[in-house]
GUDREN-845546 format. One record per residue (C-alpha): x, y, z; residue number from 1. Coordinates in Angstrom, 1 decimal. Last residue first. Example, Ala and Ser with C-alpha at 12.3 -4.5 7.8 and 13.67 -1.06 7.14 Angstrom:
// GUDREN-845546
+--------+--------+--------+------+
:     px :     py :     pz : resi :
+--------+--------+--------+------+
:   13.7 :   -1.1 :    7.1 :    2 :
:   12.3 :   -4.5 :    7.8 :    1 :
+--------+--------+--------+------+
// end
This chain:
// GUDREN-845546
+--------+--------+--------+------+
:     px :     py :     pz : resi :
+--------+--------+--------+------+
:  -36.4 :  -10.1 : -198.4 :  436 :
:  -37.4 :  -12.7 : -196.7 :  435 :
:  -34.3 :  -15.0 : -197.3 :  434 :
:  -31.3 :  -13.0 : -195.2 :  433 :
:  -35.0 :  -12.6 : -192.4 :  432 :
:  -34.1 :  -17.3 : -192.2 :  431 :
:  -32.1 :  -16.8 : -189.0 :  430 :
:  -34.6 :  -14.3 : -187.9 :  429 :
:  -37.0 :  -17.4 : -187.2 :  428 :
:  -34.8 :  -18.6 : -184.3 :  427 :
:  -34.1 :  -22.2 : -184.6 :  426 :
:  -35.4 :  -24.3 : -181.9 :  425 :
:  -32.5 :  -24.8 : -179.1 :  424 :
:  -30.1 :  -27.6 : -179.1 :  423 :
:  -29.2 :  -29.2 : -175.9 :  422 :
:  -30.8 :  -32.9 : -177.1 :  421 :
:  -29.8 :  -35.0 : -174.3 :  420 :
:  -28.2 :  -37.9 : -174.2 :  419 :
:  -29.3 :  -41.6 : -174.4 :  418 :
:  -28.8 :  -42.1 : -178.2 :  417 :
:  -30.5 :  -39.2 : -178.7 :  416 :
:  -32.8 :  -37.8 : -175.4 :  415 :
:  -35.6 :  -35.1 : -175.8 :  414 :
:  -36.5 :  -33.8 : -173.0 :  413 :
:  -40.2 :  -32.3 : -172.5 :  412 :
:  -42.1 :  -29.8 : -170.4 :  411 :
:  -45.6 :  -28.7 : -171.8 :  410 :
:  -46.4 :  -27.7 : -175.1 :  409 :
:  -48.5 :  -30.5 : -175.8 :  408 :
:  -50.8 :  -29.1 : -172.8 :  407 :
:  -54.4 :  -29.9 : -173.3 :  406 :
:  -52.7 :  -33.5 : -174.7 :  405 :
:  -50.3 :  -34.5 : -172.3 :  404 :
:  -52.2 :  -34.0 : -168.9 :  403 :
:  -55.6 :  -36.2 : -170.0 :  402 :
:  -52.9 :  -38.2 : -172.0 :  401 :
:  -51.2 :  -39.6 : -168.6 :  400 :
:  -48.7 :  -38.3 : -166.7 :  399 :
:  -47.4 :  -35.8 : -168.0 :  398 :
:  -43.5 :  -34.1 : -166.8 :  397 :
:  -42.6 :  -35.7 : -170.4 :  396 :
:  -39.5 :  -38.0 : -172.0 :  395 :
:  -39.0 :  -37.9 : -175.2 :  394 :
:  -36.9 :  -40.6 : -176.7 :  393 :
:  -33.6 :  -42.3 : -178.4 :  392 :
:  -32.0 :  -44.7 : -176.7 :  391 :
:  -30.6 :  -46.7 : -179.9 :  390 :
:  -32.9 :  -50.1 : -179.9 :  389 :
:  -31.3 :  -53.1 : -178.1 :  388 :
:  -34.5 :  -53.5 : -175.9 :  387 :
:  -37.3 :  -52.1 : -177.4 :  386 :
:  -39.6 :  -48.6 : -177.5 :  385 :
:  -41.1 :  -48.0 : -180.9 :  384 :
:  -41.3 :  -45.1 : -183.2 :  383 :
:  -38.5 :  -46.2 : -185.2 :  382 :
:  -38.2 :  -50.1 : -187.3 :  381 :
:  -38.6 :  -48.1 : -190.7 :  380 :
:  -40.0 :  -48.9 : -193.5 :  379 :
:  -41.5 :  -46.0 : -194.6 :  378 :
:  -44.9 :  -48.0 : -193.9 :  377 :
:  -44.3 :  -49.1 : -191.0 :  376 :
:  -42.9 :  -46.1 : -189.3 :  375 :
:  -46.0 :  -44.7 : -190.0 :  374 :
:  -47.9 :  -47.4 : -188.2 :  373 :
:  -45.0 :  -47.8 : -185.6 :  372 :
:  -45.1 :  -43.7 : -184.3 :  371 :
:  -47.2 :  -41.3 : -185.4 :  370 :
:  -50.4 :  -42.9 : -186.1 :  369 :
:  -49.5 :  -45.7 : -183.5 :  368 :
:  -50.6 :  -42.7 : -180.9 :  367 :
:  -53.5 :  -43.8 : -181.5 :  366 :
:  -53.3 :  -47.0 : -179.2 :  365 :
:  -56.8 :  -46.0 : -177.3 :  364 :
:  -58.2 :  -42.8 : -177.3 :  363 :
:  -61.1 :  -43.9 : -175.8 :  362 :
:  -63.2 :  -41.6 : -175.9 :  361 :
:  -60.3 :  -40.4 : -177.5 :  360 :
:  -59.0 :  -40.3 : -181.5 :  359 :
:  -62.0 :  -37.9 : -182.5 :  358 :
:  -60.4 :  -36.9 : -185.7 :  357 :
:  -59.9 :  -33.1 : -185.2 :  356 :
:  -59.7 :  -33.4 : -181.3 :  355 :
:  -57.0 :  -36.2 : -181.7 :  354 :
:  -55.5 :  -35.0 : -184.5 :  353 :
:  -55.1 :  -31.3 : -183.0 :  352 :
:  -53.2 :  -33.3 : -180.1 :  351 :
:  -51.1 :  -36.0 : -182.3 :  350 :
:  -50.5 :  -32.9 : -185.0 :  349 :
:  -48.9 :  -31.2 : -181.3 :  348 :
:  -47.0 :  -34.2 : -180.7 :  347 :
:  -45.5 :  -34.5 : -183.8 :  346 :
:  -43.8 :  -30.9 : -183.6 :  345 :
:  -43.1 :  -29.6 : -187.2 :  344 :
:  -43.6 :  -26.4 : -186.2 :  343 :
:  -47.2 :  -25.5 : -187.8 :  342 :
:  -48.7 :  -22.2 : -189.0 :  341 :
:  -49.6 :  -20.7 : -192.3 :  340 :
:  -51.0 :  -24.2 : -194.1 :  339 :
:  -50.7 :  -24.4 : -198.0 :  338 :
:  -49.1 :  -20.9 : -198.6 :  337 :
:  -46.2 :  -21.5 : -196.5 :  336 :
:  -45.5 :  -22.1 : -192.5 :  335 :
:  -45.2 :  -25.5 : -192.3 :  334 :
:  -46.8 :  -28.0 : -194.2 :  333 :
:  -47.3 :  -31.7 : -194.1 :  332 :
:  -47.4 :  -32.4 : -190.4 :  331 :
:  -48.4 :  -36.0 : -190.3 :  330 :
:  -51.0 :  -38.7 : -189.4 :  329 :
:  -51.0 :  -42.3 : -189.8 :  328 :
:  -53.4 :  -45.2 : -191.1 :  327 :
:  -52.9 :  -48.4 : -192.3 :  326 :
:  -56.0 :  -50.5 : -193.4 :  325 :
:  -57.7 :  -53.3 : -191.1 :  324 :
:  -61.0 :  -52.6 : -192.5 :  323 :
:  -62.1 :  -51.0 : -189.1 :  322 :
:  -58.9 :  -48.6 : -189.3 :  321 :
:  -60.6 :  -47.5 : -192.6 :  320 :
:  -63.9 :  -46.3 : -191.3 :  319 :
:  -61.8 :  -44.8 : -188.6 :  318 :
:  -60.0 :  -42.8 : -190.8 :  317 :
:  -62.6 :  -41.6 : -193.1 :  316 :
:  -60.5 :  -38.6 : -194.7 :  315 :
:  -60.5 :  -34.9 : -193.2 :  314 :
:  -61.9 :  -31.9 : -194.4 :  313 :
:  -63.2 :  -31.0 : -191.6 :  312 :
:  -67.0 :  -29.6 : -192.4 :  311 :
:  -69.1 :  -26.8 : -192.8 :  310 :
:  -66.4 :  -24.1 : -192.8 :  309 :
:  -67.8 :  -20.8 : -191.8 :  308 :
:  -68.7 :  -18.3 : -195.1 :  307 :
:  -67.3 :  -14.3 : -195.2 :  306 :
:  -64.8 :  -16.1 : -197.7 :  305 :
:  -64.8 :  -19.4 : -198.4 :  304 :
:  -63.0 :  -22.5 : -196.9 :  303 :
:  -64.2 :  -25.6 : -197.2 :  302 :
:  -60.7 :  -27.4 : -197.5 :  301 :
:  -57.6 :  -25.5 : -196.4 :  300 :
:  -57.0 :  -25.0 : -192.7 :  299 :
:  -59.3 :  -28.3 : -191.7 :  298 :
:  -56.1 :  -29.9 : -194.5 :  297 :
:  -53.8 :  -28.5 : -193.4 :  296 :
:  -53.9 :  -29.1 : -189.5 :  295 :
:  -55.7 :  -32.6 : -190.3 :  294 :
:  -53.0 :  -34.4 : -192.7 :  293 :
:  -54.4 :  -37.6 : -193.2 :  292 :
:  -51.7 :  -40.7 : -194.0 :  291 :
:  -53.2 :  -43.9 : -195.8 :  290 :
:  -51.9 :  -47.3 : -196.2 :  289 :
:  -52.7 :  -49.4 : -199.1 :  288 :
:  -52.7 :  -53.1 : -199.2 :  287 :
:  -54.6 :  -53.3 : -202.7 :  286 :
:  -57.4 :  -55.1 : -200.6 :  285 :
:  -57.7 :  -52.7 : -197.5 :  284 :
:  -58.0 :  -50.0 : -200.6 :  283 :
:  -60.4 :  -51.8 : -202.5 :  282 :
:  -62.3 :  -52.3 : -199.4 :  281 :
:  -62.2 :  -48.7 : -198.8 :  280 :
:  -63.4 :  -47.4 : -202.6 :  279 :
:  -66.5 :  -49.7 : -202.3 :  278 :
:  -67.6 :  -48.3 : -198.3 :  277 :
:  -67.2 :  -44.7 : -200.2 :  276 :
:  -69.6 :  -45.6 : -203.2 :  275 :
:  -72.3 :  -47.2 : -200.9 :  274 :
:  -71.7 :  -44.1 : -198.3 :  273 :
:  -72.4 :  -41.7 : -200.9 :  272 :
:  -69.2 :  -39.3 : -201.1 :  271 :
:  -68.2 :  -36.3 : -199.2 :  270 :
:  -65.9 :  -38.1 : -196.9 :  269 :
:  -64.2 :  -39.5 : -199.9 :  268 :
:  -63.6 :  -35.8 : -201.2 :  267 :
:  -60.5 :  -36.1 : -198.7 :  266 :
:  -57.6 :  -38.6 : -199.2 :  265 :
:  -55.6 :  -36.8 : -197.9 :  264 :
:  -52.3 :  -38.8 : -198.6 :  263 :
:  -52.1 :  -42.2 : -200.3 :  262 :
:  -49.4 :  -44.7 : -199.3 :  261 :
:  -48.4 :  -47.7 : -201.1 :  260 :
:  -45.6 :  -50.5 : -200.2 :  259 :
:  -44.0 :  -52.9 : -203.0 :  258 :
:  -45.7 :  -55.8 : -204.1 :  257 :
:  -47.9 :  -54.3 : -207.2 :  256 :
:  -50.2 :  -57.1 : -208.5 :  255 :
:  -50.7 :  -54.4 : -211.3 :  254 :
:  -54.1 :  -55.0 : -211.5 :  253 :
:  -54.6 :  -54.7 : -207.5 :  252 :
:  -52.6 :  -51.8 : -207.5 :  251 :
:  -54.5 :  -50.4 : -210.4 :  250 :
:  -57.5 :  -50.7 : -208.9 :  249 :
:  -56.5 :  -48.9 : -205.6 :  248 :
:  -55.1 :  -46.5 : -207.7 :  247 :
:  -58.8 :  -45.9 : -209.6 :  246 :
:  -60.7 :  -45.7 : -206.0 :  245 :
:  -58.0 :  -43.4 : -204.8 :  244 :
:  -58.8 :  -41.3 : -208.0 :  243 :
:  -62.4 :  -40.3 : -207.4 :  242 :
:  -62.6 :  -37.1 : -207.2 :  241 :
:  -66.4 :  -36.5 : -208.2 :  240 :
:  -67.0 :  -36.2 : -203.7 :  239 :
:  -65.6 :  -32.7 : -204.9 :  238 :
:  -64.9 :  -31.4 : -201.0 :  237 :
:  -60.8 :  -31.6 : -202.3 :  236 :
:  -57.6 :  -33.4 : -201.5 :  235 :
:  -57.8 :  -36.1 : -203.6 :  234 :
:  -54.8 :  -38.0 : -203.2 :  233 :
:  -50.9 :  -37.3 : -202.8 :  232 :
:  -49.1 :  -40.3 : -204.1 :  231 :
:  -46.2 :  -41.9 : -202.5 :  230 :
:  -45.0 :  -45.0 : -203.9 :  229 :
:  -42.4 :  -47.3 : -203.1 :  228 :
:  -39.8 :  -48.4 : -205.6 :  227 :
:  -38.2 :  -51.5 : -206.9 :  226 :
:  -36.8 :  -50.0 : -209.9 :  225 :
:  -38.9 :  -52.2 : -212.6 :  224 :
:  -41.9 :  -52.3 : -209.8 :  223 :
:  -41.8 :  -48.6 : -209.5 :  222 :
:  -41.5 :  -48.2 : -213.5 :  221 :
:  -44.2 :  -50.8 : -214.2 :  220 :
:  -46.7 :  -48.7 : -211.2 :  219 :
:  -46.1 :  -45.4 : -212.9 :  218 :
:  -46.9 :  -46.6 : -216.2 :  217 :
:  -50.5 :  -48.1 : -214.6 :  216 :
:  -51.1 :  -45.0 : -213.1 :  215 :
:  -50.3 :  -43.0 : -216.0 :  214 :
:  -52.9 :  -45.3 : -218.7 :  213 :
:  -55.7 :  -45.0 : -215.5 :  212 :
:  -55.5 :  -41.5 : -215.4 :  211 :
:  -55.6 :  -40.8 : -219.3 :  210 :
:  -58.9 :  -38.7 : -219.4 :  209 :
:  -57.4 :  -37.1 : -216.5 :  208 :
:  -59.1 :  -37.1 : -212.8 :  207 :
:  -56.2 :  -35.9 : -211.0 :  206 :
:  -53.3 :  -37.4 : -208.6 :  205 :
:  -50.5 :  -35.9 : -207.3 :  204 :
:  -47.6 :  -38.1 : -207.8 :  203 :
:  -44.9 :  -40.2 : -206.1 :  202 :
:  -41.8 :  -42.4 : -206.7 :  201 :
:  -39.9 :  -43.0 : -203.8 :  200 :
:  -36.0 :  -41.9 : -202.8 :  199 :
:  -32.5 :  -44.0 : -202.7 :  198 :
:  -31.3 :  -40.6 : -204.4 :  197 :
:  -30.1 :  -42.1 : -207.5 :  196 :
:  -33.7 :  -44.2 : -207.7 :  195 :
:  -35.6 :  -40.6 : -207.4 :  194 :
:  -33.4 :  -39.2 : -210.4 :  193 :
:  -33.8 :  -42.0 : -212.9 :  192 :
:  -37.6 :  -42.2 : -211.8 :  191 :
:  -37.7 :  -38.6 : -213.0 :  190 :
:  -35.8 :  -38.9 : -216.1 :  189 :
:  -38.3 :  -42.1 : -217.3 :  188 :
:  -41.2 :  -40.4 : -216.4 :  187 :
:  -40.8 :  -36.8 : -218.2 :  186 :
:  -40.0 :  -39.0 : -221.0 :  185 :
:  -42.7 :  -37.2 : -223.5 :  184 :
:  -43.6 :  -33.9 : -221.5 :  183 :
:  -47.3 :  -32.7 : -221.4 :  182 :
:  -49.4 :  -35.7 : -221.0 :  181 :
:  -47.7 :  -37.4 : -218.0 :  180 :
:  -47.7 :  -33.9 : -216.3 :  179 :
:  -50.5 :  -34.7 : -215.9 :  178 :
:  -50.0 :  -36.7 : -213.2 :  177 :
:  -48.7 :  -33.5 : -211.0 :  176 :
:  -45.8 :  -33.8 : -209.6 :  175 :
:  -43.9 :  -35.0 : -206.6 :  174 :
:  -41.3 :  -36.6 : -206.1 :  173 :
:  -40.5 :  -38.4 : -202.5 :  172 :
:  -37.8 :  -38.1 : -200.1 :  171 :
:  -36.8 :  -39.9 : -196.8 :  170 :
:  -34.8 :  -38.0 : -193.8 :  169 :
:  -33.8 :  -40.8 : -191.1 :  168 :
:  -32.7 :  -37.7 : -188.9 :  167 :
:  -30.0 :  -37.7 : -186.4 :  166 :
:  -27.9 :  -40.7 : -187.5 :  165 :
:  -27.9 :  -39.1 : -190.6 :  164 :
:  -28.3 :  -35.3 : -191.0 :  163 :
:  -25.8 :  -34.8 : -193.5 :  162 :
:  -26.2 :  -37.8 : -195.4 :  161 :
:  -29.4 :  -36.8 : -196.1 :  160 :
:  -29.1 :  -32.8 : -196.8 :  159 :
:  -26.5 :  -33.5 : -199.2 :  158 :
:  -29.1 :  -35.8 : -200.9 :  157 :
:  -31.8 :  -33.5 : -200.7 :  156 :
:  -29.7 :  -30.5 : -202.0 :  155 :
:  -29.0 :  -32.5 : -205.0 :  154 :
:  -33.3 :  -33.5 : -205.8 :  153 :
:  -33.7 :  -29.6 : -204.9 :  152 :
:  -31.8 :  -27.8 : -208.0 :  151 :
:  -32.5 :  -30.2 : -210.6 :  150 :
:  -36.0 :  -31.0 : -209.7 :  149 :
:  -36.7 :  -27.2 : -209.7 :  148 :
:  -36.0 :  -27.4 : -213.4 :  147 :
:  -38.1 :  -29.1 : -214.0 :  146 :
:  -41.2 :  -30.1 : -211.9 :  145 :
:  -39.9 :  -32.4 : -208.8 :  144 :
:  -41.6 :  -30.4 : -205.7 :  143 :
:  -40.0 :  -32.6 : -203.2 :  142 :
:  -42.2 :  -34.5 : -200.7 :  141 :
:  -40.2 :  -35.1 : -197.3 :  140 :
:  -40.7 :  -38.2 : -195.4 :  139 :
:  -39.2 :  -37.6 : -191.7 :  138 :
:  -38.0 :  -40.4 : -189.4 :  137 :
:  -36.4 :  -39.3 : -185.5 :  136 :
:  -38.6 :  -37.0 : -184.2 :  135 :
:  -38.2 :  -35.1 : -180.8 :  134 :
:  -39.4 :  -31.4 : -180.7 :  133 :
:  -35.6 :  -30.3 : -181.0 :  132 :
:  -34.8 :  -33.0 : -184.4 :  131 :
:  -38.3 :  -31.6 : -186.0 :  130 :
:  -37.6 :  -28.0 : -185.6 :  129 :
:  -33.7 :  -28.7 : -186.7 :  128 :
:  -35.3 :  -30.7 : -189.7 :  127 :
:  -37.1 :  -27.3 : -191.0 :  126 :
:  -34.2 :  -24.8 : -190.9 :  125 :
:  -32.4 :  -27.1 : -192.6 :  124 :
:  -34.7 :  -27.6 : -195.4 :  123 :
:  -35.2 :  -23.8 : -195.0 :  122 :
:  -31.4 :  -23.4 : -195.8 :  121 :
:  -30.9 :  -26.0 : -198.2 :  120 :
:  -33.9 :  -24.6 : -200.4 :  119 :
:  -32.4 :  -21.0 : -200.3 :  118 :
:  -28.8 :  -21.8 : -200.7 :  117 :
:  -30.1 :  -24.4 : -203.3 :  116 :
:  -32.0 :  -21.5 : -205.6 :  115 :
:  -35.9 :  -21.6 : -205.0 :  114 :
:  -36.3 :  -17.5 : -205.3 :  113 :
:  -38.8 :  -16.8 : -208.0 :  112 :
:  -39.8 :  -19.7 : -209.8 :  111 :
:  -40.5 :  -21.6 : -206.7 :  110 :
:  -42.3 :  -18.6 : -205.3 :  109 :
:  -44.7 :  -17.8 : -208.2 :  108 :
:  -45.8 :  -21.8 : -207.8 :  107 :
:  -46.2 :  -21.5 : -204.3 :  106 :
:  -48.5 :  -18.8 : -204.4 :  105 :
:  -50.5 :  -20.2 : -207.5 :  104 :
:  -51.1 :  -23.1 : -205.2 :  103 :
:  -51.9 :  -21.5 : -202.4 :  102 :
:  -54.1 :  -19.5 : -204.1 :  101 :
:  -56.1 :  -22.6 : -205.0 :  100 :
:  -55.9 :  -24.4 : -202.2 :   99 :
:  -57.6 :  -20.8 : -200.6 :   98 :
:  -56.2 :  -19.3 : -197.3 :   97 :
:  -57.3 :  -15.8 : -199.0 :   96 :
:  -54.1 :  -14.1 : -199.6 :   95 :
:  -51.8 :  -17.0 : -199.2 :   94 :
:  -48.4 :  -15.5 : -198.2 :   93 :
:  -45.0 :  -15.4 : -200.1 :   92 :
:  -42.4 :  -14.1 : -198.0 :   91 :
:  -43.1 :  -14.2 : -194.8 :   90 :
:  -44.8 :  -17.2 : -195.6 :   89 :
:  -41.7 :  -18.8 : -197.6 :   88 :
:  -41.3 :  -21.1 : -194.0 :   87 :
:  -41.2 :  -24.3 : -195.2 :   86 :
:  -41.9 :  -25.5 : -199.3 :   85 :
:  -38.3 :  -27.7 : -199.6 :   84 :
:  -39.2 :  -29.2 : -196.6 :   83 :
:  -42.8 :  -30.1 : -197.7 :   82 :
:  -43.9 :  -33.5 : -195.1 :   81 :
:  -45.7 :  -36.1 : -194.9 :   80 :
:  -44.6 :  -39.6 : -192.7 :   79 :
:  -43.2 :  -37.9 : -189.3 :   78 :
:  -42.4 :  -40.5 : -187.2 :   77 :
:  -42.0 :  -40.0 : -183.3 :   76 :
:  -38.9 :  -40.8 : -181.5 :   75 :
:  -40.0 :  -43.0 : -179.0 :   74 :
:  -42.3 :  -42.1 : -175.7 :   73 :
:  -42.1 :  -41.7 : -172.1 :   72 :
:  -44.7 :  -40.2 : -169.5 :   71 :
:  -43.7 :  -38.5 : -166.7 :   70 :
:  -45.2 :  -41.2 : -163.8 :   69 :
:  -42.4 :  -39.9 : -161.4 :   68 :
:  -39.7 :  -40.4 : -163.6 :   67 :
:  -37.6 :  -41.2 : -160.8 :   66 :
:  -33.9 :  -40.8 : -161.8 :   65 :
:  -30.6 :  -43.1 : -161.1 :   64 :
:  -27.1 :  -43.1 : -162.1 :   63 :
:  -25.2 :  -46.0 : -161.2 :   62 :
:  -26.3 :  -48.4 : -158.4 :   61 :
:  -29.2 :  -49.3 : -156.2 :   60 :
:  -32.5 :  -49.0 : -158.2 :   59 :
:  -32.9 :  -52.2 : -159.5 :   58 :
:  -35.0 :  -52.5 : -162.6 :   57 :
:  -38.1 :  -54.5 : -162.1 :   56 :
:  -40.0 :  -52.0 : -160.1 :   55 :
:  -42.2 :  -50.5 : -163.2 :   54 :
:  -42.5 :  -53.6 : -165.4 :   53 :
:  -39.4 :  -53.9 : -167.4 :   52 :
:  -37.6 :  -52.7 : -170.1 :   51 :
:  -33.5 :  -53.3 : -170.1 :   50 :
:  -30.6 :  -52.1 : -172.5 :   49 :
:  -31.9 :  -49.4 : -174.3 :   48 :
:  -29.0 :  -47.9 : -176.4 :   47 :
:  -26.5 :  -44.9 : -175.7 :   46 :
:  -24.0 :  -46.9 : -173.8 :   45 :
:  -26.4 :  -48.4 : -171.3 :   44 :
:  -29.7 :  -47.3 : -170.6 :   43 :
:  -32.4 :  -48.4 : -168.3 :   42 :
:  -36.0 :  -48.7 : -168.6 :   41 :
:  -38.7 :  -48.9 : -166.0 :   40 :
:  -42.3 :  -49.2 : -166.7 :   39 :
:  -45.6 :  -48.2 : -165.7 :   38 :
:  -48.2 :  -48.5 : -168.3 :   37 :
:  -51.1 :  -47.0 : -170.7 :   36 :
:  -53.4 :  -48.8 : -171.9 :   35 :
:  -54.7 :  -49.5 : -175.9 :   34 :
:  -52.7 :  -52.8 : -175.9 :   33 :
:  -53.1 :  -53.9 : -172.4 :   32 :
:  -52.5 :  -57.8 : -173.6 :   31 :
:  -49.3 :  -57.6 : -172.1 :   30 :
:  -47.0 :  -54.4 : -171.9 :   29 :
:  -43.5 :  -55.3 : -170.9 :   28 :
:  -43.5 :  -59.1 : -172.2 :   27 :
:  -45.5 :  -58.0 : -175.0 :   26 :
:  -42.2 :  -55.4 : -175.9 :   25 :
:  -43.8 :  -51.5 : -175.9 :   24 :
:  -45.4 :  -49.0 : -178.1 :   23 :
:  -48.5 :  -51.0 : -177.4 :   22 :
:  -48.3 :  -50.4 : -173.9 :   21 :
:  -47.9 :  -46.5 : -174.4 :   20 :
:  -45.4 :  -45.3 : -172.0 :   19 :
:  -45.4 :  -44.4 : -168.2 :   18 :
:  -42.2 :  -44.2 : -166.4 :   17 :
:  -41.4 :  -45.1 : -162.9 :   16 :
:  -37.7 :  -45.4 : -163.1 :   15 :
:  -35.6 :  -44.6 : -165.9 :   14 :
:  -31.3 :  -46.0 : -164.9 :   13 :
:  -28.9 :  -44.7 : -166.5 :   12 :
:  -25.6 :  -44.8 : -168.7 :   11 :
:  -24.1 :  -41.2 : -169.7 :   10 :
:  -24.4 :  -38.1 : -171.1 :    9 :
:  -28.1 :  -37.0 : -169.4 :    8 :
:  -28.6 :  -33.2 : -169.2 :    7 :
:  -30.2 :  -32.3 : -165.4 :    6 :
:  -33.5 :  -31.1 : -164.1 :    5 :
:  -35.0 :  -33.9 : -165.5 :    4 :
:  -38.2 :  -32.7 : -167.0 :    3 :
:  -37.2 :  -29.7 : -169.5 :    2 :
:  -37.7 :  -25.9 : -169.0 :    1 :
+--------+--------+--------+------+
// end
């Protein structure tokens, strides 16, 4: 059941909204940065024409609805994600929730059944989940080993231009840096296949002997190509994984200009404080932004058999947001081996995020997390309410967060380009052809 009551097609007028003042114009929202406020917006020919104080559109005139308070939000931005990964659970499980397993799991998968009907279809399957729940930038990571990098990096492309104007769909590699070691010119083919896509360069990151050597060839080649990078980050409870400290060093040394992200980022929050605090201002220095991923990563890290978890495996995002660094949150996998559940519905990783990660109390302009911090750093202008922007939003029956987040399931619509989005969430037995 959705809010309005009705599917909007045309021009109207928004009335007594509530959004996120620092989603909003200064004009709108004033120095209320962390508040919440009343607004009323009005669309005209699928963009946002006006944003004003609540009152300050006329009423008389044209199509007309009283949000009554029902709280309104951008298109979200979902900065971490594993298209090409979704939905194999059924398939391939994870027999004892284990990184470990998940990783052999995956692994005996991709080998097994990763053709480009089965990585399109899941892909697909994937970005309708995101496109119904409301989000309009997704970063995918692409498993990039060969020959899977041959098969996926083509679907990807198809996959972009197919969904644009719906979906801003970004892609990254992503292999492990030792790879570096095992396959002379591994780097060069890679990079060649990431720039034909208009895609970023990334790695998973491990303490090698030759760590520092990769990281520095990796930086030349983005900074050759003018690339981004995406590297995925320490996700352990070793507090000896250090390598966000050495890519923060090497960013610095490579006076790279380009924009970083480092995902997980765990083991730092099982380090000495001395060490930790060293590794952050490095990071706030080398201009680093960070995405945690807090449904996978409380699913995966500390988990033993017969034994309850002892902490949350998240990173030290507060620690960083003091030191000015970027910080978002994201889905990252969906119903594989690395994390069995998830939808790819920002607004539940906003809820679980904000229990997980203690974003209340008070909760402030979090919400930036999945809307104009992560937007920023894919480069993106979405996840941000403004005159002249395309009308794209979700619009809630809550009021407030105290109503939003105990119930993210709750009533939406989900407007694109000022209509509404009349597609249903895929049906899992869409996907049974693959499960067998």
């Amino acid at each position: 059941m959705g809010v309005l009551g009705q599917n909007l097609t045309g021009d109207v007028r928004l009335l007594n909204g509530t959004a996120p003042a620092c989603l909003l114009p200064k004009e709108v929202s004033g120095a209320a940065v962390g508040d919440l406020v009343r607004i009323d917006l009005e669309i005209v020919g699928g963009r946002i024409a006006r944003i004003a104080p609540a009152a300050g559109v006329p009423a008389e005139g044209g199509a007309v609805i009283d949000l009554d308070g029902g709280m309104i939000l951008p298109t979200l931005v979902d900065m971490h994600t594993h298209l090409d990964k979704g939905h194999i659970w059924p398939r391939k499980s994870n027999p004892d929730g284990t990184f470990m397993s998940a990783l052999k799991a995956v692994g005996e998968d991709r080998l097994e059944n990763w053709s480009a009907e089965d990585v399109r279809a899941r892909m697909e399957f994937g970005l309708q989940c995101a496109y119904v729940h409301g989000t309009g930038v997704v970063r995918t990571h692409i498993d990039s080993l060969p020959p899977q990098d041959e098969i996926t990096w083509p679907v990807f492309k198809e996959l972009k231009q197919a969904w644009k104007g719906r979906i801003d769909l970004q892609g990254s590699c992503l292999f492990g840096i030792d790879r570096l070691d095992l396959e002379d010119g591994y780097l060069d083919r890679i990079v060649d296949r990431v720039v034909d896509a208009g895609g970023i360069l990334g790695s998973v990151t491990y303490m090698i002997p030759r760590l520092d050597e990769h990281l520095d060839a990796i930086f030349k080649q983005a900074a050759d190509k003018g690339l981004d990078l995406d590297f995925h980050v320490d996700e352990t409870a070793d507090p000896a994984a250090r390598t966000l400290h050495h890519i923060a060093k090497a960013a610095i040394r490579n006076r790279f200009e380009g924009k970083i992200v480092c995902g997980h980022c765990c083991s730092i929050a099982r380090q000495d404080p001395v060490e930790a605090d060293e590794t952050l201002d490095l990071v706030a220095e080398a201009g680093i932004g960070v995405v945690s991923l807090p449904m996978c990563n409380m699913y995966l890290q500390d988990r033993h058999v017969g034994r309850t978890p002892r902490w949350r495996g998240v990173t030290l995002i507060h620690e960083m947001v003091e030191r000015g660094i970027p910080v978002a949150v994201a889905s990252d996998n969906t119903r594989d081996p690395f994390y069995a559940y998830g939808d790819l519905d920002l607004i539940e990783v906003y809820a679980q995020a904000t229990r997980i990660l203690h974003f209340d109390h008070p909760i402030a302009d979090w919400i930036k997390t999945v809307s104009t911090s992560a937007a920023d750093m894919l480069r993106s202008d979405a996840g941000r309410l403004k005159e002249g922007a395309a009308a794209d939003m979700i619009l809630f029956r809550a009021r407030d967060w105290s109503e939003l987040l105990p119930r993210p399931q709750g009533p939406r619509d989900v407007l694109r380009q000022g209509k509404t989005v009349t597609e249903e969430l895929p049906d899992y037995r869409m996907l049974d052809g693959l499960m067998q």
